[in-house]
C-alpha positions, 0 to 999 in steps of 0.5 A: 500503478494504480489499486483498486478498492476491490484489491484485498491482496497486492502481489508484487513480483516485478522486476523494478522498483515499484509505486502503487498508489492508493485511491482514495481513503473516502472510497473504502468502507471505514475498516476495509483493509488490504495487504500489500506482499512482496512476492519475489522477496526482492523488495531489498534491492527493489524497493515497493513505495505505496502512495496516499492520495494528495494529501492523505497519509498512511499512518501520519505518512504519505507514503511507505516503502517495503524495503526488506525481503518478501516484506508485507503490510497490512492498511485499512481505512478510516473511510474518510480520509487516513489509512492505518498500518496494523 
């Protein structure tokens, strides 16, 4: 799936693996944040990979995977072209 910039928290709950895509950094606001929950604390056995758009990272990253149960990460953005795990 796709997120949206209007997304402030991404629920998971699925009942596969899952990638969410991140739209571009340039289209936050510098700082505007989100959290990404795994909701069904499944994520151990199937696993949430986020994804930066083309060549931008999240934390030096271009992508990240929750992987343990009910995980959750909070990314904001640099409003250009980065995202930050804090």
């Amino acid at each position: 799936i796709t997120s949206s910039v209007n997304d402030a928290i991404l629920g998971v709950s699925g009942t596969a693996a899952i990638d969410i895509r991140l739209p571009s950094a340039g289209d936050f606001d510098a700082g505007q944040y989100f959290t990404v929950k795994d909701e069904s604390g499944a994520a151990d056995s199937k696993n949430i990979t986020i994804l930066a758009s083309g060549s931008q990272t999240i934390d030096g990253r271009s992508s990240i995977v929750l992987e343990s149960p009910y995980a959750a990460v909070n990314i904001y953005s640099d409003g250009s072209s980065k995202f930050f795990i804090y």
